[in-house]
Steps between C-alpha positions, in 0.01 A plus 500: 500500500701327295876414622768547220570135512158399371514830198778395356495093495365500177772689343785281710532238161662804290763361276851479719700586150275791384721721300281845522214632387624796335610547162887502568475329820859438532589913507319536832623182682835555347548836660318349873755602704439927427189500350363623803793744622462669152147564491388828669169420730196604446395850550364535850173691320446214353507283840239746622288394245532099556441603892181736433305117346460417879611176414814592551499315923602247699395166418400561177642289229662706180626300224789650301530367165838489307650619796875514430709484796213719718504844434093451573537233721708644758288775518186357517647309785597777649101631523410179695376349190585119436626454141519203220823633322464298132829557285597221235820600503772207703721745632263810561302233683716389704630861609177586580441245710816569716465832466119489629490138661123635682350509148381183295731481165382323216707435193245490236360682270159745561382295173528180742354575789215325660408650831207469722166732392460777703793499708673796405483867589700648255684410230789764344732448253793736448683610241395093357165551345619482157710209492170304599225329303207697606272257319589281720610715852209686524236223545716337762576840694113540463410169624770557766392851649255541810180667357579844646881422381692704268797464204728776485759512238781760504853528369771771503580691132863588448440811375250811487369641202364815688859522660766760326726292270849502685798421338537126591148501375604595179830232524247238569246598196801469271606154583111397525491671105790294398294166545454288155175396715223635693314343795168390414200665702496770773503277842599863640155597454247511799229533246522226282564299771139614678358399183624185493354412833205668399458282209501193666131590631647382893587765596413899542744765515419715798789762438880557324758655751809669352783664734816688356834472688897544447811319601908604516660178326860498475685298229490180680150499590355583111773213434288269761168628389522502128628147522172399668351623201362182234550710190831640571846337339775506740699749240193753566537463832841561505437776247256705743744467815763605259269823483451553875849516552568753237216699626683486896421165625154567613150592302157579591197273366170602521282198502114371504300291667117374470262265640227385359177406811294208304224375742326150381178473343269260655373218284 
């Protein structure tokens, strides 16, 4: 098998003043120190399902890609698993790596990664997928992944449209509706995002996952979360705690999550 050391060497040139990878790179890395303490985890349904691959065990090597400051990563670690934590952010980097020092950080992009074939179990990217060039990421996580490996892709969706439409709900829709601008695309959607993996003829989607779950947030935690939040002005933000604490200082938000299971096609 494979030690980490000998994976990753390839990769170990990446650019020392690499920006980011994502579109406002700077938001992310310039928020480092409570990205991660804003963010609720991952729905334990959803662990269940990363655990019920098998691959999921000791000495098994998961690579997490756009990994942040290791929501992922620590748990992967957790499981036994040995993890390549790529973030291109400088600061999120370097938190993860304190934060997780048993994991291997690299601060490069997914785009720019040039690992050894084969040598990966799995390979998961969460909540990142759509800040990535899948032109480009999907060949190397194919080339990358073990033949029985697997690439699962999740993310958590601030919101539920199944969910009854609370009153902060209804604050939030009307500061979204005030925009002179709309976000382009749906990277909230677990379908398009199958298809896209789909279409790159690597890969074969073996299943979607999608888990519903709620959280109390008082005013200071929407204020932390909805700063994390790439699309949001800080007056919005400051506009939606505003409506927590009008509504008593603490709201319930029913949220989403999904996974997408993509197994690699032989070639």
């Amino acid at each position: 098998m494979l030690q980490i050391s000998e994976i990753v060497q390839l990769s170990a040139g990446a650019p020392a003043d690499y920006a980011g990878a994502m579109t406002d790179p700077m938001h992310f890395d310039g928020i480092a120190g409570g990205y991660g303490a804003a963010r609720p985890p991952y729905p334990a349904a959803l662990w269940w399902t990363v655990e019920e691959t098998g691959l999921v065990t000791p000495g098994r090597v998961a690579l997490d890609l756009g990994a942040g400051s290791g929501e992922a990563t620590g748990e992967l670690l957790a499981r036994g698993m040995d993890v390549i934590a790529v973030e291109p952010g400088e600061h999120l980097a370097a938190i993860l790596a304190q934060r997780l020092p048993r994991a291997t950080t690299i601060r490069a992009r997914a785009e720019d990664l040039d690992l050894a074939p084969a040598s990966v179990d799995l390979a998961v990217a969460a909540t990142s997928i759509h800040w990535m060039d899948l032109g480009l990421v999907l060949p190397i996580v194919h080339r990358t992944l073990a033949p029985a490996g697997r690439l699962l892709i999740w993310r958590n969706v601030f919101g539920d449209a199944d969910a009854e439409i609370t009153p902060f709900r209804r604050e939030v829709q009307r500061i979204v509706d005030r925009r002179s601008t709309v976000r382009a695309g749906d990277p909230e959607s677990a379908d398009l995002a199958a298809e896209r993996v789909a279409a790159s003829g690597l890969f074969t989607i073996a299943g979607i996952h999608r888990y519903r779950w709620s959280i109390d947030l008082t005013t200071d935690q929407v204020r932390a979360l909805f700063t994390t939040f790439s699309d949001w002005s800080l007056a919005e933000v400051e506009a939606a705690s505003a409506a927590v604490a009008a509504l008593g200082g603490t709201v319930t938000e029913y949220y989403t999550s999904w996974l997408i299971d993509a197994r690699p096609i032989p070639l």
